[in-house]
VOZATI-653514 format. One line per 3 residues: number of its first residue (from 1); for each residue x, y, z of C-alpha. Coordinates in pm, 1 decimal. Layout:
NUM) X,Y,Z  ...
***
This chain:
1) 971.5,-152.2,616.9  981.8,-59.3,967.0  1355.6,100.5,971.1
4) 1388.7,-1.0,1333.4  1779.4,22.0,1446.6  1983.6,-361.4,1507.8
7) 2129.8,-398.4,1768.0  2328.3,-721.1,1910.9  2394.7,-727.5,2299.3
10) 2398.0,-396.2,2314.0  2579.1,-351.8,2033.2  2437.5,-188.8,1689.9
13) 2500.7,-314.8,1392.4  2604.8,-133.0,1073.2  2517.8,-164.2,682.8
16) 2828.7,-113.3,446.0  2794.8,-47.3,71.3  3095.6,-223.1,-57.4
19) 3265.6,26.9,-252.1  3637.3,-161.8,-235.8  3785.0,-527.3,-341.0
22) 3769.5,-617.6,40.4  3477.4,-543.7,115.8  3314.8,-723.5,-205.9
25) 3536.3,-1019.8,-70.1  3372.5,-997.8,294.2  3047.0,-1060.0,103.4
28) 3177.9,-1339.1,-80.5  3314.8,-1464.0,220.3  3013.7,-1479.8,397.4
31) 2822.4,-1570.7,118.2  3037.8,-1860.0,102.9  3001.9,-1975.7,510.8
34) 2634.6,-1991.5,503.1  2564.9,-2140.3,105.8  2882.3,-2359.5,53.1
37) 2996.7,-2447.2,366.8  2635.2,-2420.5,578.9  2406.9,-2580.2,301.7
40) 2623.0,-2697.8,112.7  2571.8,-2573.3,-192.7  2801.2,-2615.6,-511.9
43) 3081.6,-2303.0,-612.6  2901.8,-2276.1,-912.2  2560.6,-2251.9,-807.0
46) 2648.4,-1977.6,-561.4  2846.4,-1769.7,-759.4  2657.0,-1735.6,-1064.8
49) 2849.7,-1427.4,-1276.5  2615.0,-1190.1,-1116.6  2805.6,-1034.1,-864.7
52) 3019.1,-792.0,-1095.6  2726.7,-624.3,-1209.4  2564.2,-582.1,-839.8
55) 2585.4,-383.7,-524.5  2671.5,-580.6,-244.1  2513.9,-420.9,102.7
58) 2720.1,-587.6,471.4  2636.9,-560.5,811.6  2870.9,-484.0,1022.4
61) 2918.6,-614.4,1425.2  3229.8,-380.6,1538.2  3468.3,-446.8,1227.3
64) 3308.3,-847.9,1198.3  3079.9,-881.4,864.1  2838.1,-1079.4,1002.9
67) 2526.2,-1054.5,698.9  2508.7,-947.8,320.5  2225.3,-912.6,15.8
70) 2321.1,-858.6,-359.5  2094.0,-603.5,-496.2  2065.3,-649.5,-887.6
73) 1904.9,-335.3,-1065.5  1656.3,-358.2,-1368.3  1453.2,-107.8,-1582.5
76) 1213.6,-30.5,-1304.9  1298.9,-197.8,-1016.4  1600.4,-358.5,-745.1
79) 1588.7,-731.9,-702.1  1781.1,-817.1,-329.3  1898.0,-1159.1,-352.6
82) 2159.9,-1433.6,-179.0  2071.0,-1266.4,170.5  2282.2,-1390.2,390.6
85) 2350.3,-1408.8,791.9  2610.4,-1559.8,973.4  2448.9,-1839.1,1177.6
88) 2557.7,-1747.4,1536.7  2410.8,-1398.4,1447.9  2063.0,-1509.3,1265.4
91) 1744.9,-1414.4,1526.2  1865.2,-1044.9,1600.5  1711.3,-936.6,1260.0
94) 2045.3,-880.9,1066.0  1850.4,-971.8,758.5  1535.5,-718.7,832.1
97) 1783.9,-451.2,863.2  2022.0,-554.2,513.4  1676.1,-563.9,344.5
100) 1548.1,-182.8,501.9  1866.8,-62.7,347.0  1813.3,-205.5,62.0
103) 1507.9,-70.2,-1.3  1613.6,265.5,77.8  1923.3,173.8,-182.5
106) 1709.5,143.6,-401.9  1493.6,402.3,-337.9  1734.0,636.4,-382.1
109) 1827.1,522.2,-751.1  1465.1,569.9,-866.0  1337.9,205.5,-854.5
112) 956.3,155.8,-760.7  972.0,-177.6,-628.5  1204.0,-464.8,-455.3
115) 1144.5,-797.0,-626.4  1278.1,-1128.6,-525.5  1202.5,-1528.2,-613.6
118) 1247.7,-1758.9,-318.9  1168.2,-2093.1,-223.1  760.4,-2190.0,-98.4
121) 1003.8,-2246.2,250.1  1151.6,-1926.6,238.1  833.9,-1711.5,147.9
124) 714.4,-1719.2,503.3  985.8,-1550.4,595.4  932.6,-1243.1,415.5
127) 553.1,-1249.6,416.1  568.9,-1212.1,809.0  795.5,-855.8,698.5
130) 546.2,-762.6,476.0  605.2,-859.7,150.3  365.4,-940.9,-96.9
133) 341.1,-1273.5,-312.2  263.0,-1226.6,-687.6  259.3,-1606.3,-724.4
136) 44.7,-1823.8,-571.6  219.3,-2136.7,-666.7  590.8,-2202.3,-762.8
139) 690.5,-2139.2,-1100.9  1038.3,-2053.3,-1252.3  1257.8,-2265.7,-1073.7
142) 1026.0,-2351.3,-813.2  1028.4,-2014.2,-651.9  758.2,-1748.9,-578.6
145) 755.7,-1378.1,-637.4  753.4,-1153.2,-394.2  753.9,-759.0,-452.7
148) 823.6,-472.9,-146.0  671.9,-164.6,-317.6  890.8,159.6,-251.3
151) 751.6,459.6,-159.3  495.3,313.4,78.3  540.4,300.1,459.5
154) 388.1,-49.0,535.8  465.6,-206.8,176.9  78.3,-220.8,108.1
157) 55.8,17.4,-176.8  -84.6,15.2,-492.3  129.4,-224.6,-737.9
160) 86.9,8.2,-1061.8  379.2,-74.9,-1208.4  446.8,-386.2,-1387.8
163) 293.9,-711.8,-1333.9  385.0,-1053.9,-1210.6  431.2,-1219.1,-1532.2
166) 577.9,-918.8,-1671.4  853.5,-903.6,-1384.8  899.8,-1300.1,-1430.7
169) 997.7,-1240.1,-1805.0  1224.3,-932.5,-1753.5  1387.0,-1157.8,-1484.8
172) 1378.0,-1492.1,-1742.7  1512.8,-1284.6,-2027.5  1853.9,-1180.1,-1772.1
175) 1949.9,-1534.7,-1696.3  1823.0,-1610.7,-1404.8  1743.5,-2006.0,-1407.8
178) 1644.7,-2065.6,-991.1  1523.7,-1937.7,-701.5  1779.4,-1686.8,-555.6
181) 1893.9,-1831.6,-212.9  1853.4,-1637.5,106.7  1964.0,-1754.6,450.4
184) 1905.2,-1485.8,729.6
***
């Protein structure tokens, strides 16, 4: 990932771990806007007893949360899910930015690779930042696999560490039972 800075009008935008209530409840919040009240999206499909056992990255515009990502950690690897960007701040690359830190979040903790499922719509979205599909059709809950590898400076290194069907069962065997939705 390119690590370029985000700025809106001038103005740059910050990442946040969430490290109190509040700022857990911005994400939810946000979270919220774009799934429920955006696309909407039932309470329960949203908030899926995940979130306790996450990190929750925000982006900041002045003291505004205006993005998140969850960022789920397994043996070997982070999985950033329910991206999320405000919509009157989506097209300044909010979501690049949440994503670069969560790579480096997770780089930091030892994982080797990002992994995400998302919808055959979504995958352009992330293809065009570089990632990489495993899948070339839809499978568990009609999503793809895509993998960023860490540790790489244009995500096009060698994937030597598990493989596609492997990461689909490790994911499978946590509870995971659809695509992961992102909105950025």
């Amino acid at each position: 990932m390119d690590r370029r800075p985000c700025a809106i009008e001038g103005e740059l935008v910050a990442i946040k771990l969430a490290g109190r209530m509040e700022e857990t409840l911005q994400a939810f919040a946000v979270r919220a806007a774009c799934f429920i009240g955006e696309l909407d999206r039932s309470f329960s499909e949203e908030f899926d007893g995940q979130d306790f056992s996450a990190v929750h990255l925000l982006a900041y515009l002045g003291e505004e949360p205006i993005g998140t990502v969850r960022i789920r950690w397994f043996e070997s690897f982070a999985m950033p899910d329910r991206l999320a960007v405000m919509q009157r701040f989506r097209g300044h690359e909010v979501g690049r930015f949440l994503l670069e830190r969560a790579c480096a979040l997770a780089d930091s903790r030892g994982s080797k690779m990002l992994y995400m499922r998302v919808t055959p719509e979504q995958s352009g979205y992330f293809e065009k930042q570089g990632w990489l599909r495993l899948d070339e059709k839809p499978g568990l809950g009609g999503s793809l696999a895509l993998v960023w590898p860490i540790g790489t400076a244009d995500g096009e290194g060698d994937l030597d560490t598990t493989d596609a069907a492997e990461l689909s069962a490790r994911y499978e065997r946590a509870g995971a039972a659809s695509a992961p939705p992102a909105l950025a």
